[in-house]
C-alpha positions as CSV (number, residue, x, y, z in Angstrom):
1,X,134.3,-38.8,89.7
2,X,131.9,-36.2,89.5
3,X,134.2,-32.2,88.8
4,X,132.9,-29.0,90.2
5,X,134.5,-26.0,88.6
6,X,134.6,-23.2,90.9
7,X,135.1,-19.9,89.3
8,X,135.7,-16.0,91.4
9,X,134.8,-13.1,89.2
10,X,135.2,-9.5,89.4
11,X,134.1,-7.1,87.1
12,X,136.1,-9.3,84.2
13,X,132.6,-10.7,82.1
14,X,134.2,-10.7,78.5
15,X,136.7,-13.5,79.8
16,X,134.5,-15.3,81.9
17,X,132.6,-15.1,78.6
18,X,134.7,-17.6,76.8
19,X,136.1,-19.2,80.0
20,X,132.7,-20.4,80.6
21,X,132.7,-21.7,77.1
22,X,136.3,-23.1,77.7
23,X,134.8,-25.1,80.9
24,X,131.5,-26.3,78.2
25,X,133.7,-27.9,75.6
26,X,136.4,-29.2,78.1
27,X,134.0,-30.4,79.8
28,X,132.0,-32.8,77.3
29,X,131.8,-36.6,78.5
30,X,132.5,-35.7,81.8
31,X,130.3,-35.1,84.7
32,X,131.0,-31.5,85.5
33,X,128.9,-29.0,87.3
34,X,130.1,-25.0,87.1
35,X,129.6,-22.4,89.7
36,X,130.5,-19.4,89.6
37,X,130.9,-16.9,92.5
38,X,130.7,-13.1,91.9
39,X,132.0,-10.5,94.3
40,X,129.9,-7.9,93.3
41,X,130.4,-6.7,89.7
42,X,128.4,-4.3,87.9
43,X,125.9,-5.8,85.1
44,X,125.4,-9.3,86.1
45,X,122.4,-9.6,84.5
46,X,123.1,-10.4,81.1
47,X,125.8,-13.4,81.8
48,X,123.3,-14.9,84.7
49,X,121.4,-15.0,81.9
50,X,123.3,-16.5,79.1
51,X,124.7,-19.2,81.1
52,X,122.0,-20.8,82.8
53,X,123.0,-23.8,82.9
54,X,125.7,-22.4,85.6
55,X,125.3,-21.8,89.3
56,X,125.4,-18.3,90.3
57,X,126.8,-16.8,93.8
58,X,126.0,-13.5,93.6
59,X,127.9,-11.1,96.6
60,X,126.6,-8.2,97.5
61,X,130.7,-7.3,98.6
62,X,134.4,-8.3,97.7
63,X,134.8,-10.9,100.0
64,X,138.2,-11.8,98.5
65,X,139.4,-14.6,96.2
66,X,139.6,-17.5,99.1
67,X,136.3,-16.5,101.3
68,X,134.4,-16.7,97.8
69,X,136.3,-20.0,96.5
70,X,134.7,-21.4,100.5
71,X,131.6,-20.3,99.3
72,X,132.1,-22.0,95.6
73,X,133.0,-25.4,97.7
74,X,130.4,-25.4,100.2
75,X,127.4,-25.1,97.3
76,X,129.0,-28.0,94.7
77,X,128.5,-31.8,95.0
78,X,131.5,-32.6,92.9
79,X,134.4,-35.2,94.5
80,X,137.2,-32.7,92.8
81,X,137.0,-29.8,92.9
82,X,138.8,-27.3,90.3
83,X,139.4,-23.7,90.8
84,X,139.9,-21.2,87.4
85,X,140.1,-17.7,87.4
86,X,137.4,-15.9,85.3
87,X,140.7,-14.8,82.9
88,X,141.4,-18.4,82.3
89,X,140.7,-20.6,79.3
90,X,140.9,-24.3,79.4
91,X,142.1,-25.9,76.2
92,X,139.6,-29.3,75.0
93,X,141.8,-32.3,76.9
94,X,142.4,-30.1,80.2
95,X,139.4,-31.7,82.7
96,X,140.2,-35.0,80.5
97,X,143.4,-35.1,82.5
98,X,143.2,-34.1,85.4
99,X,140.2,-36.5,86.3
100,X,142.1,-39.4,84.7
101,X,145.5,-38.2,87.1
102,X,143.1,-37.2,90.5
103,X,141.3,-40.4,90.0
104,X,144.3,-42.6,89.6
105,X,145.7,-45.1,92.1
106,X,147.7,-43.2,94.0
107,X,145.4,-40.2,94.4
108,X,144.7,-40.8,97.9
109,X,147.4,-39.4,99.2
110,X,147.4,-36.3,96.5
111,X,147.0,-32.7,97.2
112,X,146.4,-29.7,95.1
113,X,147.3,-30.7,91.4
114,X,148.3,-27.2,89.4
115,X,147.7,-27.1,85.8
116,X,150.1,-25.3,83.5
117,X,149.1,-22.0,82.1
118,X,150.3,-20.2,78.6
119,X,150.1,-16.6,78.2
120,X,147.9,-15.5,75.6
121,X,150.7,-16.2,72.9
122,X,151.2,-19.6,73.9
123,X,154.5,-18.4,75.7
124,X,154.8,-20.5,78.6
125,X,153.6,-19.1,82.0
126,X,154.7,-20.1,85.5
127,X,152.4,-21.5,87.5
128,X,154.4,-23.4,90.2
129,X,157.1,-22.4,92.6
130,X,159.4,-22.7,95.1
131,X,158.0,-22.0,99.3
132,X,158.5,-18.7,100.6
133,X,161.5,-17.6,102.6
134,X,163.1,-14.3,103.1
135,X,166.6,-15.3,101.7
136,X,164.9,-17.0,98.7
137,X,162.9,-13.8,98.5
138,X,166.1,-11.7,98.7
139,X,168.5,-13.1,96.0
140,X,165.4,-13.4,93.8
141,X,164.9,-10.0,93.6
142,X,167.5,-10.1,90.9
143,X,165.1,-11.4,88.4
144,X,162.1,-9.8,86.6
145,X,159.4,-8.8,89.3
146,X,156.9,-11.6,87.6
147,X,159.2,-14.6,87.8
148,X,160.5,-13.9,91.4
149,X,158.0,-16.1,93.1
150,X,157.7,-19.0,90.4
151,X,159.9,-22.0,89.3
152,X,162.0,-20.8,86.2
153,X,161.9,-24.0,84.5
154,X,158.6,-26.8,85.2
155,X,158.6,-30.3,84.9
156,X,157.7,-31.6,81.8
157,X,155.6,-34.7,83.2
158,X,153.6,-34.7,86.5
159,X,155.9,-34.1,89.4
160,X,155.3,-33.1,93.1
161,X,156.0,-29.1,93.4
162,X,155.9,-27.2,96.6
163,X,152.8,-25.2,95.6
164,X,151.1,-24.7,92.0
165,X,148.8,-21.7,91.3
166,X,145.4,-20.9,92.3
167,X,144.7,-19.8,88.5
168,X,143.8,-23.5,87.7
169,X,144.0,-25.4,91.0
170,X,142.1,-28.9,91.1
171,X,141.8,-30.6,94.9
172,X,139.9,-33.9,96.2
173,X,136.8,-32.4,98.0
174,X,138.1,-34.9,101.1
175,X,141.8,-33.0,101.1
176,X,139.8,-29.7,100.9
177,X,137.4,-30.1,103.7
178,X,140.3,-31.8,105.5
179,X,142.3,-28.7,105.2
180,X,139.4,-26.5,105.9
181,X,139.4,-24.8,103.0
182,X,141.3,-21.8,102.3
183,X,142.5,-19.4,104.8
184,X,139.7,-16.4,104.4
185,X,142.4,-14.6,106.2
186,X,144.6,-14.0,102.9
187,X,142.3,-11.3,100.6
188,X,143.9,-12.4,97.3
189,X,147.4,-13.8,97.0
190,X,149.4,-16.7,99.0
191,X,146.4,-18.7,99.9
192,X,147.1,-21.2,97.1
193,X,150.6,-21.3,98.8
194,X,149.4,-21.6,102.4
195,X,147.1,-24.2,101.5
196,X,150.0,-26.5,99.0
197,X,151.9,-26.1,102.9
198,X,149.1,-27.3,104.7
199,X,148.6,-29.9,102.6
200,X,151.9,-30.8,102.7
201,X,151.9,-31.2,106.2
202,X,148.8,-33.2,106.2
203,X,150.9,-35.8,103.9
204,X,148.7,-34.7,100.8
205,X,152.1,-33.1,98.5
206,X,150.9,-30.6,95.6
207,X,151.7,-31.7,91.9
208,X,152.1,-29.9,89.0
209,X,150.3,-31.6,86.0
210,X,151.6,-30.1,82.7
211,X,149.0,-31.9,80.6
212,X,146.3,-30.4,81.7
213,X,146.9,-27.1,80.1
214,X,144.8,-23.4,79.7
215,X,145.4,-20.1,79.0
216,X,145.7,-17.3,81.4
217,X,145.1,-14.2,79.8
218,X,145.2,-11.4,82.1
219,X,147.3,-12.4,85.1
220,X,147.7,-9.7,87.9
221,X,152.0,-9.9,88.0
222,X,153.0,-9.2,84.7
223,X,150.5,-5.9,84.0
224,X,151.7,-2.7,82.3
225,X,150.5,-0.8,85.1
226,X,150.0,-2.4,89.0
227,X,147.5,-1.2,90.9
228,X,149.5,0.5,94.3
229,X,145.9,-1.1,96.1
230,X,147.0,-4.5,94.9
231,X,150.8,-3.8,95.9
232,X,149.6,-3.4,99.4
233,X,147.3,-6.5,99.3
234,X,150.0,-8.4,98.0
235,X,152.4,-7.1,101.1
236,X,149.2,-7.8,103.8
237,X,148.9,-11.5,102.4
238,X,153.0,-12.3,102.5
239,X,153.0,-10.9,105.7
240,X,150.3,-13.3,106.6
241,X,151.9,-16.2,105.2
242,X,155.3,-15.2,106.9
243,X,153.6,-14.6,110.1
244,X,152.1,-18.3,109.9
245,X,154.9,-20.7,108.4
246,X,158.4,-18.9,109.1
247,X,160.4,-17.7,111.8
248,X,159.8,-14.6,113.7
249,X,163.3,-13.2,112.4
250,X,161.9,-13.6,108.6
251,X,158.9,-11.9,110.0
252,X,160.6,-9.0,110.9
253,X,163.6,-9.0,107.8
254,X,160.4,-9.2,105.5
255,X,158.7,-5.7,107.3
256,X,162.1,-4.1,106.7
257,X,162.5,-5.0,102.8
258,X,158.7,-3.8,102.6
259,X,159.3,-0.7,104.1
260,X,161.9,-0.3,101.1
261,X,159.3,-1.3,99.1
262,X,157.0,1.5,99.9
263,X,159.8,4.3,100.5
């Protein structure tokens, strides 16, 4: 089983730095082929340059994190296909496991298969989670702002989830193409969840693999300091998810408790 690693980068090039080198060593006795796809940074020059071995997609615009993953997919030859953020760091046995579970005997009726993530520390990270509803959203509002949309407490062996992260993602190219890819719709955020649901639907249930394992260095919830553009992108892409897989009266409780959101 041949792996394509599909990477989306933006303006991050001293992580994609040593996840690149991450990907080399994890890699090793595999058959693995690496692209990356770059929604228009500044400077790419240098790292085209120093990976070569790599295949660059270079944007000329921010396409978002799904359109670019597409464009990842529709350029590799590999039969799984993994997705890592550009922040991510695989430790040596990650790919290991991950081809070994995703080419097992009962992976043709598998869907996405989430890795699990450590902070930079080696603190755990969440990296699965529960489907969105509004009530679910509501109550959980009680916990810390980075754990609301993610499973407290993750299975310690391989178990089926309702959706694992995007961060480190990996999916049979036949479930993908099945599925269409990812919703270009969704800029960044909820597309790893829309797709686990589609999946789902499709009889292909997401897992979450806990001994394929990486670090994620830099994820977007837990900053010092969010960004009020990624706030709002974050609001457009629930909204989107809402608007496709729940009820029209959790579409319109969810504009509400955004409203408060923004007040």
């Amino acid at each position: 089983m041949r792996l394509s690693i599909i990477i989306v980068h933006h303006n991050a090039h001293a992580y994609l730095r040593s996840c690149l080198r991450s990907v080399q060593k994890a890699g090793a006795g595999l058959s693995v082929e690496t692209i990356v796809v770059d929604n228009a940074s500044q400077d790419m020059a240098a790292l085209t340059q120093e990976h070569p071995q790599a295949l660059w997609v270079l944007n000329k615009d921010n396409v978002g994190w799904g359109a670019a993953i597409n464009q990842g997919a529709a350029k590799s030859r590999g039969d799984l296909l993994v997705f890592l953020n550009p922040d991510a760091e695989l430790l040596p046995d990650s790919l290991k496991e991950l081809h070994a579970f995703c080419s097992g005997k009962t992976a043709e009726r598998l869907g996405p298969v989430g890795g699990k993530l450590l902070f930079s520390d080696g603190r755990l990270q969440p990296s699965c989670g529960p489907f969105p509803r509004l009530l679910r959203m509501l109550w959980r509002r009680l916990l810390p702002p980075a754990k609301r949309k993610y499973h407290l407490r993750q299975p310690d062996s391989a178990s089926p989830v309702d959706w694992v992260t995007g961060a480190f993602m990996a999916v049979r190219r036949s479930v993908f193409e099945e599925l269409g890819g990812f919703d270009s719709g969704f800029f960044l955020y909820y597309e790893d969840v829309d797709l686990c649901i589609r999946a789902g639907q499709n009889g292909y249930p997401a897992y979450f693999l806990p001994g394929a394992v990486a670090y994620h260095h830099h994820p977007h919830a837990v900053r010092a300091k969010p960004d009020p553009r990624l706030r709002r992108i974050i609001q457009d892409s629930r909204s989107r998810y809402f608007e496709k897989h729940r009820p029209a009266w959790e579409q319109w409780g969810l504009k509400q408790l955004q409203r408060l959101e923004n007040d």
